[in-house]
N, C-alpha and C positions, 0 to 999 in steps of 0.2 A: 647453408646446406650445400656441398663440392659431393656432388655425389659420382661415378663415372657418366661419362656420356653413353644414351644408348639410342637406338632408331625407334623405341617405340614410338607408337603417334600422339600419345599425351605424355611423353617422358620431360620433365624440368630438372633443371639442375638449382636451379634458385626460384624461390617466390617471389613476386613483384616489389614485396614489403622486406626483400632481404638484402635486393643489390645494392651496393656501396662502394666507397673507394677501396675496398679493400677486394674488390671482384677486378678494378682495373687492368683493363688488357688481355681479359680473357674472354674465351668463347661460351658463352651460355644457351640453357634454353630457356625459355618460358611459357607459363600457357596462364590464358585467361580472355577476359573480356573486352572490346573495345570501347573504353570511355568516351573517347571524343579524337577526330582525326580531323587534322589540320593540313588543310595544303598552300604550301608558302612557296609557289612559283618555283616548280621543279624539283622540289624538297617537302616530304610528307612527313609530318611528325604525325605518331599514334601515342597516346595514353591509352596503357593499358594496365588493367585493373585486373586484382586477384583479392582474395580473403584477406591476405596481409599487409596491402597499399596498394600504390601506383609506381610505374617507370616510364618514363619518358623513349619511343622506338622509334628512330628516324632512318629512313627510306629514302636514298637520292637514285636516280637513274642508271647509274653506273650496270644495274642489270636489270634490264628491261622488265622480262620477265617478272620477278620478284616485285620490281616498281609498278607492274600492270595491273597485279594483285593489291594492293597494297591501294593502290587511287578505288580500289570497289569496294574498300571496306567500309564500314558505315557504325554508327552505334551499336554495341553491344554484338555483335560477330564475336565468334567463339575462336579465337584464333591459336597459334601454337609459332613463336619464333625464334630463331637462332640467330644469334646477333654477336657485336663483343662490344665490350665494356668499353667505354670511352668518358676523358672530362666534357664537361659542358663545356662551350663559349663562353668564357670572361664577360659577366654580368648578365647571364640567364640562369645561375643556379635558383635554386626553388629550397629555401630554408624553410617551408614547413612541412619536407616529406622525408623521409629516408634517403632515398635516391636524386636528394635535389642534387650531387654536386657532378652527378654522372646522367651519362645516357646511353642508350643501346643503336647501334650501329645493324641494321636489318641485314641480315647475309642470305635470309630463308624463312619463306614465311609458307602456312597451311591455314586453310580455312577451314574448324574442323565443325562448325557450323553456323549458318546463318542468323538472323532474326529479324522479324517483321518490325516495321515501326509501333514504338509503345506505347500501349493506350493513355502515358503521362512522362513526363520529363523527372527523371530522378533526382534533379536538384531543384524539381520546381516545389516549394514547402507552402504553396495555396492549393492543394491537390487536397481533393477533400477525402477525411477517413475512410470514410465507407467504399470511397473508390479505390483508393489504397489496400483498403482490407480485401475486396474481391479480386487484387491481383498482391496478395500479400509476396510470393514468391520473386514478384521483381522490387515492391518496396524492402521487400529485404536485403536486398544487392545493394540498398544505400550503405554507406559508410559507419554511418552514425547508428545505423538499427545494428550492422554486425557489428560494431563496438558493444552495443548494450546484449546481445547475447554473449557476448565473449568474455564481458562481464559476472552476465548469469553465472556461465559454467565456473568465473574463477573465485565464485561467494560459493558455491556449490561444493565446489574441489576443498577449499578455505573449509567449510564449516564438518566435512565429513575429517578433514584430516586432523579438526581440534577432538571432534569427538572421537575416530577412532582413537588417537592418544591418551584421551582420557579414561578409556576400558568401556567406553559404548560397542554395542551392538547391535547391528544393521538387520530390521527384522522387517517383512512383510505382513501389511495385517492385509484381510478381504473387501473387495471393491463391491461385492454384492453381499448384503447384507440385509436384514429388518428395520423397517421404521422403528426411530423411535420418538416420543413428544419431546424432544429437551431443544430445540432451537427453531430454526427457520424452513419451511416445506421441504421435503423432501425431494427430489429427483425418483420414481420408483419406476420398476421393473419388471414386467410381466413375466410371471412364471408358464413355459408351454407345459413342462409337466405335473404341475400344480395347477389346474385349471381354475382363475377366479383368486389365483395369489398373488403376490408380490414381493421383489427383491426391492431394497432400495441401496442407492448409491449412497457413502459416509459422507456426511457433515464435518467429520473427522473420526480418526481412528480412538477416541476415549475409551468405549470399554477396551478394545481388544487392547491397549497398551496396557489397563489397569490388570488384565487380565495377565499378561504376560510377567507382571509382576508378584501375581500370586504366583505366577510358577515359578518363580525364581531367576530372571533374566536380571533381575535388578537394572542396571541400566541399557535403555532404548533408544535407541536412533531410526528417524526414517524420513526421507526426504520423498511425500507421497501428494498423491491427487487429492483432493476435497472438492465436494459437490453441495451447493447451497442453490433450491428455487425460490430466490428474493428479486429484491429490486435492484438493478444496478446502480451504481456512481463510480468514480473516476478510479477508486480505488476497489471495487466490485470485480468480481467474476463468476458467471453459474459454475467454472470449475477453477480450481486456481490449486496452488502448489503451497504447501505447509512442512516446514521443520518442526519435527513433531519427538519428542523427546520425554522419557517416562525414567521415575528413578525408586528405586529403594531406598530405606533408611538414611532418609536426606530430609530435613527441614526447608523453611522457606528461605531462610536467610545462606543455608549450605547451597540450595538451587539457584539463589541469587547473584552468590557469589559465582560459581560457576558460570552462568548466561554471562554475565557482565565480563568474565574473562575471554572467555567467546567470540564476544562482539567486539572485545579491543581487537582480538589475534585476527580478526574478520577486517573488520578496516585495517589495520596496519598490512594486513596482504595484499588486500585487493585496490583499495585507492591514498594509499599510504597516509593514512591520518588517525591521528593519536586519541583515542578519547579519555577522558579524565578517568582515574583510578583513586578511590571509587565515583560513582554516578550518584548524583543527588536524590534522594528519596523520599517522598511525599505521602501522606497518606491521603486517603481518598476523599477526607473530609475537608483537609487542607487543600487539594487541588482545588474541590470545586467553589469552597471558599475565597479562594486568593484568581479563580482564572475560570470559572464557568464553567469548569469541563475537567471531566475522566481521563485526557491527554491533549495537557496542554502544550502549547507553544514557547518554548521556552525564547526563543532568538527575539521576542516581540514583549517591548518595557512596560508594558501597559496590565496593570492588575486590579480587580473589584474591590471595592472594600464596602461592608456592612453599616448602613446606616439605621436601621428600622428602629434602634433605640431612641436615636435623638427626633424620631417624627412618630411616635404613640400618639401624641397628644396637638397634632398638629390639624387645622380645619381643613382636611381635605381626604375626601376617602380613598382617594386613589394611593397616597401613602400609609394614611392612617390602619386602612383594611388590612394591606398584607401584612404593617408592622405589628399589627397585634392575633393574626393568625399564623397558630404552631407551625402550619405548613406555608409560609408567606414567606417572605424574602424582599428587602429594598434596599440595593446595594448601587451603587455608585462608580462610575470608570471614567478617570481624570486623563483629558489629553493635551497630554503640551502642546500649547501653539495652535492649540483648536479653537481662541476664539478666532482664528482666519476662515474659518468653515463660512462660506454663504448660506444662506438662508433654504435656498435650492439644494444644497449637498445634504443638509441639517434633514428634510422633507426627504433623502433619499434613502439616508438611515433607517429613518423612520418605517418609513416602505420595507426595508430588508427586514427587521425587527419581525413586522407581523408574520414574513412567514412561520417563524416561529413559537407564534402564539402571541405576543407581547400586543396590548393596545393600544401602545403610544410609544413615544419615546421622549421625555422631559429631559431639559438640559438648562446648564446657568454659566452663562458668558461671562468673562470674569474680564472686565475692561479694565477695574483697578481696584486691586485687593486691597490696597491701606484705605480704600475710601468706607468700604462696609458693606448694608445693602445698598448705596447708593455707586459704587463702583459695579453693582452685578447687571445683568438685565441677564433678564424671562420671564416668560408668562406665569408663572409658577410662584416669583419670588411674595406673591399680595398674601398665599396663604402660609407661608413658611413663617416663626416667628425669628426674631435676632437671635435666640441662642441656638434653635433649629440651625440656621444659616451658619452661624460663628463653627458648629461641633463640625459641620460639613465640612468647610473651609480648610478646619484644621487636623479632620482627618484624613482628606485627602491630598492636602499638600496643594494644594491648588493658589499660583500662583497667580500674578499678572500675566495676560493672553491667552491663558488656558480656556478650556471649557470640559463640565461636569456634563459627562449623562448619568440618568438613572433611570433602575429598571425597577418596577413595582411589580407582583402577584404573585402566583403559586411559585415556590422556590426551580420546581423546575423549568418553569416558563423563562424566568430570570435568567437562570444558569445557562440554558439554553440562547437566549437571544443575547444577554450581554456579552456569553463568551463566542461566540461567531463574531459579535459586534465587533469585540478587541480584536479579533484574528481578522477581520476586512480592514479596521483603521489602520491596525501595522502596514499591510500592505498596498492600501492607498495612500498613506502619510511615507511611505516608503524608509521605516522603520525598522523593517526584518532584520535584525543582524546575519551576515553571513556564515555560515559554515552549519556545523550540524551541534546541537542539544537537545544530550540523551537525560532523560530519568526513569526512576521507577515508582509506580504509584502502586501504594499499597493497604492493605486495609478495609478493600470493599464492604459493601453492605453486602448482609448474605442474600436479603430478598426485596426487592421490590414492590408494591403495592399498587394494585391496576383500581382503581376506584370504579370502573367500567362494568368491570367484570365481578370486582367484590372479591379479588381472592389474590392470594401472593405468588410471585413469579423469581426463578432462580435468578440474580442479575448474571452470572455469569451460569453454570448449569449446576443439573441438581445431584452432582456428585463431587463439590464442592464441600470442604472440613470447613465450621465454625469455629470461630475464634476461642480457647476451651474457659477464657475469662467471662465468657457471654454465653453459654450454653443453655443458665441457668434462665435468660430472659426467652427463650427458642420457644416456651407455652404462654409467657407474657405480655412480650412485648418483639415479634419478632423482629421489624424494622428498626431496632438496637441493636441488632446483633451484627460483630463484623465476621467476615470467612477471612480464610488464612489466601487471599488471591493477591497476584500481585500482576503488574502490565508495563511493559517493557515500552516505553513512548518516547517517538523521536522525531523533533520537527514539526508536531504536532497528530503525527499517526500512530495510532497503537501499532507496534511491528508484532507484537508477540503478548501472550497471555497466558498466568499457568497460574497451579495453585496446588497447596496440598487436599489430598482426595480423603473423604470419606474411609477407611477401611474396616471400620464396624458395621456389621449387621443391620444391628439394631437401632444407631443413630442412622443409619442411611434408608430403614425402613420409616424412622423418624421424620426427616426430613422433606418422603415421598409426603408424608401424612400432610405437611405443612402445606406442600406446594398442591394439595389438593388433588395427587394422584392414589385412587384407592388400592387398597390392599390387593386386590384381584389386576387390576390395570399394573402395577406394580409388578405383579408376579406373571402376568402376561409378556409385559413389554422388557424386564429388565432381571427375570425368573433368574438366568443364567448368570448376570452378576452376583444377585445374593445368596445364592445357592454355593458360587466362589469365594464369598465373605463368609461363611463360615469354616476354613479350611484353613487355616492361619494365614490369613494375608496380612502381608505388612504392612506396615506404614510407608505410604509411597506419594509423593509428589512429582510434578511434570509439568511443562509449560510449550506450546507451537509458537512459531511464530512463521508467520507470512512472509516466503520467500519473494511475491513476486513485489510486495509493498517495499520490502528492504531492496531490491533491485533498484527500482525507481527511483528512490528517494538518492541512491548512491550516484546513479548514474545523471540526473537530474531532472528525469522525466516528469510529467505530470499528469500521469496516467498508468497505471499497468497492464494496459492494453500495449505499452510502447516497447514493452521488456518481456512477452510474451507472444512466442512462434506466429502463434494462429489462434488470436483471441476471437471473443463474441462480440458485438457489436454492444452498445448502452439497449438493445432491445431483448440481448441473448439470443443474436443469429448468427451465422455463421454466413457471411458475401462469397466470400470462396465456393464453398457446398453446395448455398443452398440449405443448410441445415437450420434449423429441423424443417423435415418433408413430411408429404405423406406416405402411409406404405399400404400396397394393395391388399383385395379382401382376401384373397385365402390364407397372408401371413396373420393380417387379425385375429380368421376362423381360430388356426392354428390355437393362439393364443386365448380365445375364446372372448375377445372382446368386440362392442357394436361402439362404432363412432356417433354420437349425437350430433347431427351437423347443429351452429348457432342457430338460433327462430330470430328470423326478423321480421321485425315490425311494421304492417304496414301503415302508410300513410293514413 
């Protein structure tokens, strides 16, 4: 940037992250931060820091003045200099910045303002979050945080300029809006002019994109807030950012195609890497058959396989149970070179497993496979017979040194603890293969079955199309039926999930019926959709995906608290703020609500 010289008091003619040899021997300005000042007997070197790097400013006495200033500067001073470009010293260039081969020669320096010592060292990385997070405005002056926003912005830029091309339109839906039952707590909203009512913040925009397709926008785009009151984890937020995309007379496999185009033009912009064309595709019965899980890992070698045939008949009920119940599951996860595991690591699985429900964890050492059972050892191998052992063996590929675990009981116990199981082994056997694998899973179950409660639950929500081959089981046999859903998974995160929607009436009155929402509850909560489903609505499909999850994963964080301005804490607080507070009684009165203070107990 040669822009003219002027005397304003923050004028630059370059950024810190722009000078080079091709600036050589001229007079520049600069403004920014001071990194770190060095005084070398007579001779001050400053690093100074802006949004776009570093440049090396060095201060010799020649003018007192200028040099007198320059010995008082300290960390982070806000400063503004005019220097000229010059090479380094032969063998002090700095080959990891822009400006290694040069430096700034001080002619003029202003202090345009100071700063207190900080409450933490910006390259000290044992600085704990939460201290971080209450002074997030200087943890963001690290280098590495405004890489990963500057990232944000260029997946953002990246992702609206595929879709503007592709004849999406950029629409706003409403941040206040009605409960409704179809996911996780609401966030709600006290109405002052509605006394005793409430707004509540979106979980996402669903209807209103569905809606906007009855009016005819056909394709949507909106890169918007969402509000979920759940529990956090690493990839969690009470509010978090969603690419959120709605279409017309589009199938699954046309929306598929689409996203996957998407997400190549997406990587190849922003961290130039190529994903395969097309992306492998799974269906949901296959994921959790072959990997325990809805979004599997793909970069980790390690896969379940089905044993419950070969143990019906075997003396031990811990296998024999689940092998012979519909809803059971005894599946098998073979690990190279696992029988080096001690005995101690073997007991820490173990441990992991339960939190997931699992009772145990059985496994069979494989000292020496030509030998038979007499090659194996486990506690396990007295009730298993020889052909029990031989099918295992040979289904799993289980070689010399390896070791078998298995998971016994309700299928989703299994699913659950063996596929975490694989995803810890990878990364303690330090097996992850590098780089990123994408797929898509597809074929979900329409509905879930809560044994709890006795009654079925949308697995993704309840404006979700059946698959129209299985419609016919929807009063039979609902846990048959697949929806038309698919989920965009990478690395082991779902990024994104869509599906085609409902656009009939009468099956979407259908399927309130199923999910045990009554006809009145229905016309309460969701009146104004079906009221729009009699109007010719089309056939529309759409799919969100998680802007702040795809940051992370690109940028290599491991958290989305690390890619996001002014996150919540794992509590959903805000260290900054202070938020949430309380707020005094006459804004309550206002609202017409009484705080229940907690009752505690006494002793």
């Amino acid at each position: 940037m040669n822009t003219p010289q002027n005397l304003s008091l923050n004028a630059r003619s370059h950024t810190c992250g722009q000078v080079d040899l091709a600036a050589l021997d001229q007079e520049i300005t600069l403004v920014g931060w001071v990194n770190r000042r060095r005084d070398h007997g007579g001779v001050i070197f400053v690093d100074l820091r802006d949004r776009d790097g570093m440049v090396q400013v060095v201060f010799d006495p020649d003018d007192l003045t200028v040099f007198g200033m320059a010995e008082s500067l300290r960390s982070e001073f806000v400063i503004r200099v005019v220097g000229k470009v010059r090479r380094r010293p032969a063998g002090t260039e700095n080959p990891n910045i822009v400006s290694g081969q040069i430096e700034v020669l001080g002619l003029g320096l202003s202090i345009l303002n100071r700063s207190e010592p900080l409450p933490f060292q910006l390259d000290d990385e044992r600085v704990a979050e939460e201290h971080r997070l209450r002074h997030r405005y200087l943890d963001l002056r690290r280098p590495e945080m405004l890489a990963k926003l500057r990232l944000r912005h260029q997946v953002t830029r990246a992702m609206r300029e595929y879709l503007d091309n592709a004849g999406f339109i950029d629409v706003e839906t409403p941040v206040l809006t009605r409960a409704t039952p179809e996911g996780a707590r609401d966030y709600l909203v006290p109405s002052r002019t509605h006394p005793g009512e409430f707004f509540a913040l979106p979980q996402s925009p669903q209807l209103f994109k569905q809606l906007l397709m009855v009016a005819g926008l056909e394709r949507y785009y909106q890169i918007v807030k969402c509000f979920r009151d759940e529990d956090l984890r690493a990839d969690r937020q009470p509010e978090f950012t969603q690419l959120d995309i709605e279409t017309s007379f589009m199938d699954e496999q046309e929306v598929m195609a689409l996203i996957e185009d998407m997400m190549r033009h997406l990587f190849a912009r922003t961290v130039e890497i190529a994903l395969p064309d097309p992306l492998p595709r799974l269906t949901w019965a296959e994921a959790m058959r072959r990997f325990g899980s809805d979004k599997p890992d793909l970069r980790i070698p390690l896969e379940l396989v089905d044993v419950a045939d070969l143990l019906v008949d075997v003396d031990f009920k811990v296998f024999s149970g689940p092998a012979t119940d519909p809803r059971g599951r005894v599946a098998a996860l073979r690990v190279p070179k696992g029988n080096e595991l001690p005995r101690s690591a073997i007991d820490e699985y173990t441990k992991y497993v339960s939190i997931f429900g699992a009772k145990g964890l059985a496994y069979i050492k494989i000292n020496d496979a030509a030998a038979g059972r007499e090659g194996l050892q486990s506690p396990i191998l007295k009730f298993l017979t020889d052909e029990a052992i031989a099918g295992i063996m040979a289904r799993t590929g289980a070689v010399t040194g390896d070791l078998v675990f298995f998971g016994a009981d309700k299928a989703k116990i299994v699913n659950e603890s063996l596929g975490a199981l694989r995803v810890k082994l990878g990364h303690d056997l330090g097996i992850v293969e590098a780089g990123f694998r994408a797929l898509w899973v597809t074929e979900f179950p329409m509905f879930e079955y809560d044994e709890k409660d006795g009654r079925y639950y949308a697995l993704h929500h309840p404006f979700t199309a059946p698959n129209p081959e299985d419609i016919e089981q929807l009063g039979s046999n609902p846990e048959a039926v697949r929806s038309r859903a698919y989920d965009f998974v990478l690395n082991g995160y779902e990024l994104g999930g869509g599906s085609v929607r409902i656009h009939d009436q009468d099956l979407q009155k259908r399927i309130f019926g199923l999910l045990g929402i009554s006809a009145e509850e229905a016309e309460e909560k969701f009146g104004f959709l079906l009221d729009a489903l009699k109007y010719g609505a089309p056939p529309m499909a759409g799919v969100a995906f998680g802007l702040d999850r795809v940051v992370m994963l690109m940028s290599g964080a491991t958290s989305i608290r690390e890619v996001i301005a002014f996150p919540k804490t794992q509590s959903a607080a805000c260290p900054l703020t202070d938020a949430p507070g309380e707020v005094d009684e006459a804004q309550l009165r206002e609202l017409s609500i009484r705080v229940r203070k907690p009752v505690v107990e006494k002793e």
